[in-house]
C-alpha positions as CSV (number, residue, x, y, z in Angstrom):
1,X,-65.1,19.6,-31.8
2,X,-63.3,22.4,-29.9
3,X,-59.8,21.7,-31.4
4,X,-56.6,21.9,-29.4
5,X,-54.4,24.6,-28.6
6,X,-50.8,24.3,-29.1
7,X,-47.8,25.6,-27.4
8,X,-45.9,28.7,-29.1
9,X,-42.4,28.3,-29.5
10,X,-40.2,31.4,-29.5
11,X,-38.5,30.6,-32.4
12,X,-39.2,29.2,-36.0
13,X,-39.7,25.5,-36.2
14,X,-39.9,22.8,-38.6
15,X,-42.8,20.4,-38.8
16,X,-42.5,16.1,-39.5
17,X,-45.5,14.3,-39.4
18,X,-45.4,10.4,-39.5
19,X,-48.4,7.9,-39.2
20,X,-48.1,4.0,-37.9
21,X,-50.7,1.4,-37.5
22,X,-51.8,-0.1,-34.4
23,X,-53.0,-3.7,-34.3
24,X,-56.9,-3.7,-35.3
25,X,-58.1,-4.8,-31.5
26,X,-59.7,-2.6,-29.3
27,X,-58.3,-4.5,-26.2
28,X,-54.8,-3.2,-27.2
29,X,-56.0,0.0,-28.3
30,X,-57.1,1.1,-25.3
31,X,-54.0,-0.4,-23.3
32,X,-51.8,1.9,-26.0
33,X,-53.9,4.9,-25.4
34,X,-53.8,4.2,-21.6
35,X,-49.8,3.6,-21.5
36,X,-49.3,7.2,-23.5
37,X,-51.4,8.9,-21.1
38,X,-50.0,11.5,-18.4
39,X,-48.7,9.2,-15.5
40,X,-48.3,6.3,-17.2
41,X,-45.8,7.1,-20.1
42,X,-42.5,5.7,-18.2
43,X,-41.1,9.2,-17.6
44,X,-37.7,8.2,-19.7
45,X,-39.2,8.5,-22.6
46,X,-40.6,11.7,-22.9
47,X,-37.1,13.1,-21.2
48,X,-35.4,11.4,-24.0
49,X,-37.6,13.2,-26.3
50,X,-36.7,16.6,-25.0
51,X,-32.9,15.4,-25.0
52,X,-32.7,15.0,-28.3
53,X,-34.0,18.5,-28.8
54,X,-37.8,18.1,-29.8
55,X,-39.7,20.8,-28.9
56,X,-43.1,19.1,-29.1
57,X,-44.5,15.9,-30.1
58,X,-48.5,14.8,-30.6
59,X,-50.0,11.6,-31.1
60,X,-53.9,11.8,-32.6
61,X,-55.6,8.4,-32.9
62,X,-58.5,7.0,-35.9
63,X,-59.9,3.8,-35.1
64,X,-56.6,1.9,-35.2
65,X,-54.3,4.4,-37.3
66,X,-51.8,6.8,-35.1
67,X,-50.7,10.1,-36.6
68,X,-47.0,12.1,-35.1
69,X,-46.5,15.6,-35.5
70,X,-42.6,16.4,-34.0
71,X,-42.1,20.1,-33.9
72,X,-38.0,21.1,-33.7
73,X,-35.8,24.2,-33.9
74,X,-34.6,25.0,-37.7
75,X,-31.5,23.1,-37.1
76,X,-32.5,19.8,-35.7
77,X,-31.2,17.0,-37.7
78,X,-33.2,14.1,-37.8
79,X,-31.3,11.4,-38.0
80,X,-28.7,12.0,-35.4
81,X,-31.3,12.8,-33.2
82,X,-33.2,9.8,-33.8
83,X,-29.4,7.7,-33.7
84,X,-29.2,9.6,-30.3
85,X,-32.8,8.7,-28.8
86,X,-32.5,4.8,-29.3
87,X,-28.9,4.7,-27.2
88,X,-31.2,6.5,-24.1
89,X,-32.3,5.0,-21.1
90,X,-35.1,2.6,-21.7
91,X,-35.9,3.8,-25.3
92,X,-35.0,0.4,-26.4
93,X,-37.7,-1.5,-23.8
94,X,-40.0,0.9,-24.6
95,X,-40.0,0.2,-28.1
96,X,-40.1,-3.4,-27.6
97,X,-43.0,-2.9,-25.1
98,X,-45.2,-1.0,-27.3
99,X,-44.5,-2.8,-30.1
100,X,-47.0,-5.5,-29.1
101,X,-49.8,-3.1,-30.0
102,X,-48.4,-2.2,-33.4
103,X,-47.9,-3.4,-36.6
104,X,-44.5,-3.7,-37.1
105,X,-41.6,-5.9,-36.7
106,X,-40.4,-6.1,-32.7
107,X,-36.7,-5.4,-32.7
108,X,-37.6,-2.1,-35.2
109,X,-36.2,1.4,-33.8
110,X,-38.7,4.2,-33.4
111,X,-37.7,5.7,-36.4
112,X,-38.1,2.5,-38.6
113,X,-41.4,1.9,-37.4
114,X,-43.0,5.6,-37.8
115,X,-43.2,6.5,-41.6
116,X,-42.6,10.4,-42.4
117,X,-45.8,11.6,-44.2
118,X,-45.4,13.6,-47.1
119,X,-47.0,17.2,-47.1
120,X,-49.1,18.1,-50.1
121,X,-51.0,21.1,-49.3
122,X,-50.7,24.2,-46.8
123,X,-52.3,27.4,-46.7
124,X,-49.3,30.1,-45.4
125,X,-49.0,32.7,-47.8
C-alpha cells in the first residue's frame, strides 16, 4: 500500500471523522463507489461542500463500511454548516438517491445518517 497524499492547508484545521454502513451487496456497492467517482458525483454536491466552508472531505471504503474525514478552518461550526448544506441545490435528491445504498432511513439529512466517530488515540506531541 502506497498511502495517499493529502492536500496542505495554509492554515490550522480541525479534523471530524464519521463512519456509515452501506447495504451488504456488492451490486450496490460498486454503483455507490461508481456514483462518488470523479465525473459522476452530480457536481452540486461537491460545490455545496465547499460552500459551506469544508476544506476537504475523503471517503475510504471496507467491504461494506464507509469512513468520512471533513477537514475545516478552526472556526467552522458544524451544525450551521450542516443546517446550511441540506437547504442547497440538490443536496436533498442527493441524499434521497444515495440513500438506496445505505443503511439508513430515506428522508434522513446527511448529517443524521453519518455518525461522528470518537478519537481515542493520536500521536502529536
Amino acid at each position: 500500500m502506497k498511502g495517499y497524499p493529502i492536500k496542505e492547508h495554509k492554515q490550522p484545521v480541525k479534523r471530524y471523522c464519521q463512519t456509515l454502513d452501506l447495504k451488504n451487496e456488492p451490486k450496490l456497492i460498486a454503483e455507490y463507489r461508481k456514483m462518488h467517482s470523479q465525473g459522476k458525483i452530480w457536481p452540486e454536491i461537491p460545490a455545496g461542500i465547499r460552500e459551506v466552508g469544508i476544506l476537504e472531505m475523503e471517503i475510504y471504503l471496507f467491504d461494506n463500511r464507509l469512513f468520512m474525514i471533513v477537514e475545516t478552518s478552526f472556526d467552522f461550526d458544524w451544525e450551521t454548516a450542516m443546517k446550511r448544506l441540506n437547504t442547497l441545490p440538490r443536496q436533498q435528491e442527493w441524499e434521497v438517491f444515495v440513500s438506496t445504498f445505505q443503511q439508513t432511513a430515506s428522508q434522513a439529512s446527511s448529517n443524521e445518517k453519518w455518525k461522528m466517530m470518537e478519537r481515542i488515540f493520536h500521536l502529536y506531541e
